[in-house]
C-alpha positions as CSV (number, residue, x, y, z in Angstrom):
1,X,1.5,9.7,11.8
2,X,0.4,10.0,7.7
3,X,3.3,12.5,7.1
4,X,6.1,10.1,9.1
5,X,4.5,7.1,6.8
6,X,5.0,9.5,3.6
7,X,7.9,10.1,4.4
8,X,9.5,6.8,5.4
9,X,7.9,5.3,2.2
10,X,9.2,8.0,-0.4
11,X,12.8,7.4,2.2
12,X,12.7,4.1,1.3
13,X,11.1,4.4,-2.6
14,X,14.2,6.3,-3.1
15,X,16.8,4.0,-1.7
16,X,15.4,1.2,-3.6
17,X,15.6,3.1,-6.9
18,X,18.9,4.0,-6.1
19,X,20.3,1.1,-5.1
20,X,20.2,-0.3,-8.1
21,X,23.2,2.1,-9.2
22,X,25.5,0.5,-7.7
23,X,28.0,-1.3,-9.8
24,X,29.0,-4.4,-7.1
25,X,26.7,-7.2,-8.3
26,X,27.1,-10.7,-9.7
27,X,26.3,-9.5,-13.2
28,X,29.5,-7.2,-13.4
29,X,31.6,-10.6,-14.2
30,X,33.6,-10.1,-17.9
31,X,31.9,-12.7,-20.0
32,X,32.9,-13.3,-24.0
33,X,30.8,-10.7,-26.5
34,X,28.4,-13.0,-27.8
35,X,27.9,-10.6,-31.2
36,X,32.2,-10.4,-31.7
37,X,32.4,-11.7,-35.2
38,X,35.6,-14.0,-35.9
39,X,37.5,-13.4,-39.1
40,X,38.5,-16.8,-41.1
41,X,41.3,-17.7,-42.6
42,X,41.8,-16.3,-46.0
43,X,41.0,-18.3,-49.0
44,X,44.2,-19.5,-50.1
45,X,44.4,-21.2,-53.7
46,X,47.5,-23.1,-54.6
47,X,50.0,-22.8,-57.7
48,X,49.4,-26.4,-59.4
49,X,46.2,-28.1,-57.9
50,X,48.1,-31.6,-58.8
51,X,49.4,-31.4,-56.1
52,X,47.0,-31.5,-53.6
53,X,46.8,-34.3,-51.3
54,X,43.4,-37.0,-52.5
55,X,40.6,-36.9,-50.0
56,X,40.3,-39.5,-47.6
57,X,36.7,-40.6,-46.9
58,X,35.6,-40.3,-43.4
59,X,38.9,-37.8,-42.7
60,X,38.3,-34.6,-40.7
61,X,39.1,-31.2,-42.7
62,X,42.8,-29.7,-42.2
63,X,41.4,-26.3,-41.8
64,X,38.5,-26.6,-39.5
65,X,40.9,-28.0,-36.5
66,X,42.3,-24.5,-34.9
67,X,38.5,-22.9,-35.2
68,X,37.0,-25.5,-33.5
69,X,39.4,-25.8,-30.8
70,X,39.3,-21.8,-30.5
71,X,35.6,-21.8,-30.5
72,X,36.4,-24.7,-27.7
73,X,38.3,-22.3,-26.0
74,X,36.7,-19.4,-25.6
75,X,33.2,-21.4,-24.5
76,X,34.8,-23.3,-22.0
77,X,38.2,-22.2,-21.3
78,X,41.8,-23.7,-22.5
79,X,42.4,-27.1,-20.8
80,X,45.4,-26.5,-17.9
81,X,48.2,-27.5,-18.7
């Protein structure tokens, strides 16, 4: 009776161990890298800085619009089109 109880326990000991092996499982999904480091633009300086458009107040930044909306992106998906 003890040996058949050993021996169903260590049966079952082992299975449990190894059933976590397997490679079928809700955490297998492909999810973003969450330590990938995006590159930004380079720094680009033009020729003659007269002519640079004057700053509106309260105006959103020209270059910040494509990294947000790829940082949108890649969070939640692109919108269907």
């Amino acid at each position: 009776m003890t040996r058949k109880f050993i021996i169903t326990s260590a049966s079952l000991l082992a299975f449990s161990a190894l059933s976590a092996c397997g490679s079928t499982s809700v955490f297998d999904r492909e999810r973003p890298d969450e330590f990938a480091v995006g590159r930004a633009a380079p720094l680009a300086v033009p020729a003659d800085l007269s002519t640079l458009p004057t700053p509106q107040p309260g105006a959103g930044r020209p270059q910040e619009g494509d990294s947000k909306q790829a940082m949108l992106d890649a969070m939640f998906g692109a919108p269907k089109q």
